[in-house]
GULOSE-852370 format. One line per 8 residues: number of its first residue (from 1); their letters; for each residue z, x, y of N, C-alpha, C, O. Coordinates in steps of 0.001 Angstrom, whole numbers, plus 524288, in hexadecimal, padded with zeros to 5 digits. Each point is the difference from the previous one (the first is absolute). Layout:
N
NUM) a) Z/X/Y/Z/X/Y/Z/X/Y/Z/X/Y ~ ... $
//
This chain:
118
1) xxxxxxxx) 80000/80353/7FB63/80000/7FCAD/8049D/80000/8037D/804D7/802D1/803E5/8002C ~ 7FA66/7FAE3/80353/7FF04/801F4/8041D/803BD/7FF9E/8063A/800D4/7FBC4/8021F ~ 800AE/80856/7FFA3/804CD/7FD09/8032E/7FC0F/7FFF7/80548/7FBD4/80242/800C7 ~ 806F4/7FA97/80226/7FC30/7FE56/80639/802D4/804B2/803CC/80489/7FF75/80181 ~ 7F8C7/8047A/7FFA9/80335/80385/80444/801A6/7FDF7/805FC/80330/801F4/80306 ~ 7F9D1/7F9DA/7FD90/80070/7FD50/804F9/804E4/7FD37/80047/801D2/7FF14/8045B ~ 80092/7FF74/7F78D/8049E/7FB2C/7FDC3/804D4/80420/800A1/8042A/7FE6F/801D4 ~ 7FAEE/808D5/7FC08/8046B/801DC/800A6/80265/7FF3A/7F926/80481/80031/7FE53 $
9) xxxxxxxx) 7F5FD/7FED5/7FEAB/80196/7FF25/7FA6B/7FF81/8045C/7FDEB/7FCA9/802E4/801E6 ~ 80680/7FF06/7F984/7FFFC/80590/7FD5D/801D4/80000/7FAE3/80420/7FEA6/7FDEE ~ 7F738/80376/80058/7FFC9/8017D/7F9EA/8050E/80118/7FD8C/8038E/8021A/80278 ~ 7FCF2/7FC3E/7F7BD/803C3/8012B/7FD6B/8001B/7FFDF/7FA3D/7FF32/7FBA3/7FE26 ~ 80198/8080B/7FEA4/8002A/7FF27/7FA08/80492/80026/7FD95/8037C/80350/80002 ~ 7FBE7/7F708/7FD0F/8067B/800C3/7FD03/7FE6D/7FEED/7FB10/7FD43/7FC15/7FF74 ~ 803A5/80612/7FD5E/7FF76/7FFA8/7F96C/7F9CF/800E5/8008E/7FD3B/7FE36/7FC80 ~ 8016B/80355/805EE/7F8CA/801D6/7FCC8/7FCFA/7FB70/80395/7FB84/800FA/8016F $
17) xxxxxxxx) 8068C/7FAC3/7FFCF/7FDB0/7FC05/8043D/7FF51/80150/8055A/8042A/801B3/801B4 ~ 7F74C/7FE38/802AF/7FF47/8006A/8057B/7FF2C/7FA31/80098/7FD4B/7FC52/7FE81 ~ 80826/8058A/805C2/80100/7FB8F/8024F/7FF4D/8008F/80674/7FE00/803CE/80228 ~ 8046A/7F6D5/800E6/8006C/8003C/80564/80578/7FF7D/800B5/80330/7FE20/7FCED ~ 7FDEE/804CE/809F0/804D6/7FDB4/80208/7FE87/7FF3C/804D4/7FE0C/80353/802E0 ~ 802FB/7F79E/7FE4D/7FCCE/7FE9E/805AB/805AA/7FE90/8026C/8038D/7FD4E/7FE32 ~ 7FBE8/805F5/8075C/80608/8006E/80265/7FF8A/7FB71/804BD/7FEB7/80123/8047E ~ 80273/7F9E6/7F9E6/7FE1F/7FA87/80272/80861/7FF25/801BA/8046B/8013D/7FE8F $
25) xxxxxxxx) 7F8A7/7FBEF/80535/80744/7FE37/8026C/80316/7FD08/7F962/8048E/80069/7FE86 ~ 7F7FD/7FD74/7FF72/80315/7FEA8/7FB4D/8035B/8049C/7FDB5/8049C/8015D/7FFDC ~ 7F680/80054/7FE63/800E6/80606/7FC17/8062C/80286/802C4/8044E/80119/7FE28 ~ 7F8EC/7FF0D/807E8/804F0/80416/801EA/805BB/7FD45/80120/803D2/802D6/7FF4E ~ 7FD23/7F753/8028D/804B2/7FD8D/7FE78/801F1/7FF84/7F9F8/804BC/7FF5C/7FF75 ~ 7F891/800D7/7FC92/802AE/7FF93/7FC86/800E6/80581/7FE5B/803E5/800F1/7FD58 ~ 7F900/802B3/803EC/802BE/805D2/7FFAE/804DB/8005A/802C7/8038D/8026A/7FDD6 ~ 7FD62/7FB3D/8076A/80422/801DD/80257/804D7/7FDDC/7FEDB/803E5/8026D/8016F $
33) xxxxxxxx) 7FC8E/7F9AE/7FC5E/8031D/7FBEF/7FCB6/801AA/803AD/7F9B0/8046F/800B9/7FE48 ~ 7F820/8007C/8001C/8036C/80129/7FA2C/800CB/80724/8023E/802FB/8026A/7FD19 ~ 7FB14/80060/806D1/802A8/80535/80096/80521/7FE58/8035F/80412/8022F/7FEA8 ~ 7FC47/7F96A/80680/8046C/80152/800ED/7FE23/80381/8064B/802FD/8008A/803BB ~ 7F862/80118/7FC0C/7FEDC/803D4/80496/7F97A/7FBEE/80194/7FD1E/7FD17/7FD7C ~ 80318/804E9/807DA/7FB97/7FD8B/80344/7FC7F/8058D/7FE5C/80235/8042C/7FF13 ~ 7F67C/7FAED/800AF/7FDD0/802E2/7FFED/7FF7A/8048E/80197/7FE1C/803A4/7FD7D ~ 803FC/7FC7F/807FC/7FEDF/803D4/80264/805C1/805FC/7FF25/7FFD1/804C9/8006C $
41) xxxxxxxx) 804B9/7F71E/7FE34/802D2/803A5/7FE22/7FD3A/80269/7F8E2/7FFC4/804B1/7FEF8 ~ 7FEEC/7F815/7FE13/7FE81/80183/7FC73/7FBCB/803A8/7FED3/7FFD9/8030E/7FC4A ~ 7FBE9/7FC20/8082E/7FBE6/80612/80062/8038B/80463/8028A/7FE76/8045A/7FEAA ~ 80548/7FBC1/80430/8049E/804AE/8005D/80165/80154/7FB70/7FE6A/803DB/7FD9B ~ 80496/7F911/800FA/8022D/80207/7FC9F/7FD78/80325/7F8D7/80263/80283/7FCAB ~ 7F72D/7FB65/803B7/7FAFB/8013C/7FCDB/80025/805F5/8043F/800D1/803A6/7FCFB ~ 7FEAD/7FE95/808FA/7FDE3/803AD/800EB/80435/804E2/7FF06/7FEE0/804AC/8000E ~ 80645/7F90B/7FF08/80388/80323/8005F/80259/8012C/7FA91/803F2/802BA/7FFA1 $
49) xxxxxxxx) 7F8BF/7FA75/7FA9C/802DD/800F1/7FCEE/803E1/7FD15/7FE3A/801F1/80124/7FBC0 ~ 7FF97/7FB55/8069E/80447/7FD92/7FF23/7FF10/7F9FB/7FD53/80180/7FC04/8023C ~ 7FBDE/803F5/7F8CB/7FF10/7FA3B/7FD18/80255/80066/7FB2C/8032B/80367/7FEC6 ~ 7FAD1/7F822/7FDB7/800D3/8010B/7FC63/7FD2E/7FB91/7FC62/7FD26/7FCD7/8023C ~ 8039A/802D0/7F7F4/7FB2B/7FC47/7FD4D/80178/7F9BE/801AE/7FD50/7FC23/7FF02 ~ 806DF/803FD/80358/80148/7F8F6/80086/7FCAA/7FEC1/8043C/7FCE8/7FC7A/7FEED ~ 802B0/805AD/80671/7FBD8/80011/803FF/7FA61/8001C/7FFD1/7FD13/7FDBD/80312 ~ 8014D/805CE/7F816/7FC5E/800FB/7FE83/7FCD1/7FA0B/7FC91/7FC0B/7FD4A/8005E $
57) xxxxxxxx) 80735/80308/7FD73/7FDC7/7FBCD/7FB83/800C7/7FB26/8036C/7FC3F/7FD52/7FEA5 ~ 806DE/7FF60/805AF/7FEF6/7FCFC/802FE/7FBF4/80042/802E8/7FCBD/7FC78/7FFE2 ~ 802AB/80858/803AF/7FA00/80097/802D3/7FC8D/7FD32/7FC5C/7FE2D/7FB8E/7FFD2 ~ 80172/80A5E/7FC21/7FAE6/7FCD9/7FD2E/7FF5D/7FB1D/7FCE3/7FBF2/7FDB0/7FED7 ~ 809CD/80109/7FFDB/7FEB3/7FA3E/7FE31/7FE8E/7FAC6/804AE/7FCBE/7FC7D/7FF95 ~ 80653/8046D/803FB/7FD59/7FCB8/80584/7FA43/8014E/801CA/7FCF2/7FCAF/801AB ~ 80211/80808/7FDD8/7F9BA/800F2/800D5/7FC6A/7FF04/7FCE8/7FB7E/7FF73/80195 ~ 80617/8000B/7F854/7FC8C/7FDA9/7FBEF/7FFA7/7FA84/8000E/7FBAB/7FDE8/7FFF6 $
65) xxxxxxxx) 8097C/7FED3/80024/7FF5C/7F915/80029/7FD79/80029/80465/7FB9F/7FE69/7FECE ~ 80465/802DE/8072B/7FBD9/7FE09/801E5/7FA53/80278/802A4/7FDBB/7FF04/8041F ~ 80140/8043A/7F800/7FCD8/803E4/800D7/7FA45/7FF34/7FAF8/7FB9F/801B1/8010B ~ 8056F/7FBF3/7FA8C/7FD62/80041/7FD2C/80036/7FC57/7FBC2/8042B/7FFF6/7FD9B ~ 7F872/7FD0F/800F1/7FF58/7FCA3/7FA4F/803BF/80126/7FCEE/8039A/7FD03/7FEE5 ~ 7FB89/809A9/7FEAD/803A8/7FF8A/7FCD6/8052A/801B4/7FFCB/8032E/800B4/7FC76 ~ 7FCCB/7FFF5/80A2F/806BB/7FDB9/7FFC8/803A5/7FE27/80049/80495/80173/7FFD3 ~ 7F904/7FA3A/800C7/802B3/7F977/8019D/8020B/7FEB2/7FA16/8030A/7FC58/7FF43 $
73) xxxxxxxx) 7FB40/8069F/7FCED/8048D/7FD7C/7FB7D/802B0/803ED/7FE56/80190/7FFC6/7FB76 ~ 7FFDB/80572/80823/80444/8041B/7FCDC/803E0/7FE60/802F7/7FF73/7FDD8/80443 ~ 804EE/80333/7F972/8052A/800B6/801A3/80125/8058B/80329/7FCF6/803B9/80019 ~ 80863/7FC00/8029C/8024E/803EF/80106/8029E/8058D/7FD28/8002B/8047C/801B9 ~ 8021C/7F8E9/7F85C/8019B/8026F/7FBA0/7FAFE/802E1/7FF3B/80009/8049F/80154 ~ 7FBE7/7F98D/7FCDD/7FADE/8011F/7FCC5/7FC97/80509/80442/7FCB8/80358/7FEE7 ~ 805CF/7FB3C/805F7/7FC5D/804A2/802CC/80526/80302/800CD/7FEA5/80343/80343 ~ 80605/7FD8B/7FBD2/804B7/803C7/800CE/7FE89/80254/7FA01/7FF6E/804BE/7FF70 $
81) xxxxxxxx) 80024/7F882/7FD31/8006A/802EF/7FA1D/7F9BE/8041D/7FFB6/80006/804BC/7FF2E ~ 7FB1B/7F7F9/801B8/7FC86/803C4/8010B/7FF98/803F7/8032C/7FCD8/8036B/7FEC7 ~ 805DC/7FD1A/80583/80047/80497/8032E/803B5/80370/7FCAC/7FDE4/803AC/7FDB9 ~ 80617/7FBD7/801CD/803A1/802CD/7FC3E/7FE64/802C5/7FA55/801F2/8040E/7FE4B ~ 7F9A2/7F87B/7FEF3/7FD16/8025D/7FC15/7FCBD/804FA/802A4/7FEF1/803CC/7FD3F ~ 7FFA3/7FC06/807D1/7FA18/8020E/80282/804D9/806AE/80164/80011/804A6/7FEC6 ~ 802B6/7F811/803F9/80269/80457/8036C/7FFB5/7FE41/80555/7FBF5/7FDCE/80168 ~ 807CA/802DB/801D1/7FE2F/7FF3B/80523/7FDDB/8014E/8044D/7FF5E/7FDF7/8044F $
89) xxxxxxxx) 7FF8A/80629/7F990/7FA90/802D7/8032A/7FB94/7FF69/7FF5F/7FCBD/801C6/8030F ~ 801E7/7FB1B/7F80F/7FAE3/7FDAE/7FF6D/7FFC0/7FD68/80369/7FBA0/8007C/801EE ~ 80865/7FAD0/801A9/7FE3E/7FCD6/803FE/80289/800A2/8058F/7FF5E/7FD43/803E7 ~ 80299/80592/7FBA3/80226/80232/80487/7FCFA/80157/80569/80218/7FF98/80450 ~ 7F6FA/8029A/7FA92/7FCD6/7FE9C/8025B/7FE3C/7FA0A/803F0/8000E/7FEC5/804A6 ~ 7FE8B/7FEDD/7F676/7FDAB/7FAD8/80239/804F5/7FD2F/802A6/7FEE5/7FC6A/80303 ~ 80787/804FD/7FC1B/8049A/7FD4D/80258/7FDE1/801E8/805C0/7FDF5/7FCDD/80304 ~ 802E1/809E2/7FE86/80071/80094/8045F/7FA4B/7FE6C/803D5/7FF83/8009A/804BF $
97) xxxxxxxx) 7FC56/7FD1E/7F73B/7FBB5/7FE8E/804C6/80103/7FB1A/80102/7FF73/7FE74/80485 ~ 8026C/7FDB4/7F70E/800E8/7FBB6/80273/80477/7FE2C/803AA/80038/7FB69/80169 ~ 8035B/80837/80021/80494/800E7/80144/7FD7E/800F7/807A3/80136/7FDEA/80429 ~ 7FB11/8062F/7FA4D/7FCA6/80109/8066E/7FDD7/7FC9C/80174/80023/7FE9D/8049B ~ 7FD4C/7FF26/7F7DE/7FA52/7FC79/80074/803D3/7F966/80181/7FD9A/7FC73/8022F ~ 8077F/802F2/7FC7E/803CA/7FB7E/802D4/800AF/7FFC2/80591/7FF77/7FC7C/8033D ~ 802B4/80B2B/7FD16/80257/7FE4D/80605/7F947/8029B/8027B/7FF4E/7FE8C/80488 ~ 7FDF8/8036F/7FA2F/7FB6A/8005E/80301/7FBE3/7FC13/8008A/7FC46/80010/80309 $
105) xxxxxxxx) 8053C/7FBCB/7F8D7/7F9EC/7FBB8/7FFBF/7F9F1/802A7/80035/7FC03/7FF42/80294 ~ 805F0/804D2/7F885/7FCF8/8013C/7FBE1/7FC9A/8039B/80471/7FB41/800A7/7FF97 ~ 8087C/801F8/80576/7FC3E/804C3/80211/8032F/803DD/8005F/804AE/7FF14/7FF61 ~ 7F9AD/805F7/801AC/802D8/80396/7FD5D/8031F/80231/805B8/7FE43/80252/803D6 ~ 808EA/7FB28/7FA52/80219/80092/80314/80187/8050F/803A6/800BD/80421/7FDA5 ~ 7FFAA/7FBD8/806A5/80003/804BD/803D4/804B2/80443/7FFF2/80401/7FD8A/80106 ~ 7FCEA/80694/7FE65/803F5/802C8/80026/803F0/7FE6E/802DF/80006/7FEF0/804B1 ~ 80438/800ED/7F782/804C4/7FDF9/802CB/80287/7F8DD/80099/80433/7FE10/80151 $
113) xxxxxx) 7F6A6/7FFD8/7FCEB/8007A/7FA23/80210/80451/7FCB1/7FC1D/802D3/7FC64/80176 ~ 7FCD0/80653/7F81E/804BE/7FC24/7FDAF/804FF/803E8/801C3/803CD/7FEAC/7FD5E ~ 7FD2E/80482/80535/80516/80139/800F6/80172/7FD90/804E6/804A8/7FF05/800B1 ~ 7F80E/7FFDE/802CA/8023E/7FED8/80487/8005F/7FA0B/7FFEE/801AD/7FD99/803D1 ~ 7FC91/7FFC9/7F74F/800AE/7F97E/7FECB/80543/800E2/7FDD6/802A1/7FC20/80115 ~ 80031/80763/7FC3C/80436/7FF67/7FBB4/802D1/7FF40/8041A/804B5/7FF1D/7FF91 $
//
């Protein structure tokens, strides 16, 4: 599946499947709801190192239900357990673009701009 670069959508493989995560106000309220942190603290805390797989696997499970066909029927468990099989550096990538591509609306944000939002 093909992601729309204009949308701020970004590739992702979990278990051998390419998928989408399209970073839509949905996607990103229900990310900010099961981390607990607003986006823009959460790409901080992605630039500084400071995450971990529960953040991870919410991003991408909020970016898959509304990002793509087939991820409107995974769960949260099912994309925490596949990342955990993968490793989390397999997606650790596509977290921190969709993480930019939130607070930038998918343009490539300017030096300095998510620190001076935090």
């Amino acid at each position: 599946m093909a992601e729309n670069k204009h949308a701020g959508e970004v590739p992702v493989t979990l278990a051998g499947k390419s998928m989408v995560l399209r970073p839509s106000f949905q996607a990103q309220c229900e990310a900010e709801a099961l981390c607990g942190f607003g986006v823009v603290t959460l790409l901080n805390r992605f630039m500084q190192k400071q995450f971990g797989i529960r953040e991870v696997a919410a991003v991408i499970f909020a970016g898959l239900k509304h990002g793509s066909e087939q991820g409107q029927n995974i769960t949260y468990e099912a994309v925490g357990e596949k990342i955990a099989a993968a490793g989390i550096a397999s997606v650790t990538g596509a977290y921190g673009k969709f993480l930019e591509n939130a607070v930038a609306g998918g343009q490539e944000p300017k030096q300095g701009e998510a620190e001076a939002e935090a």
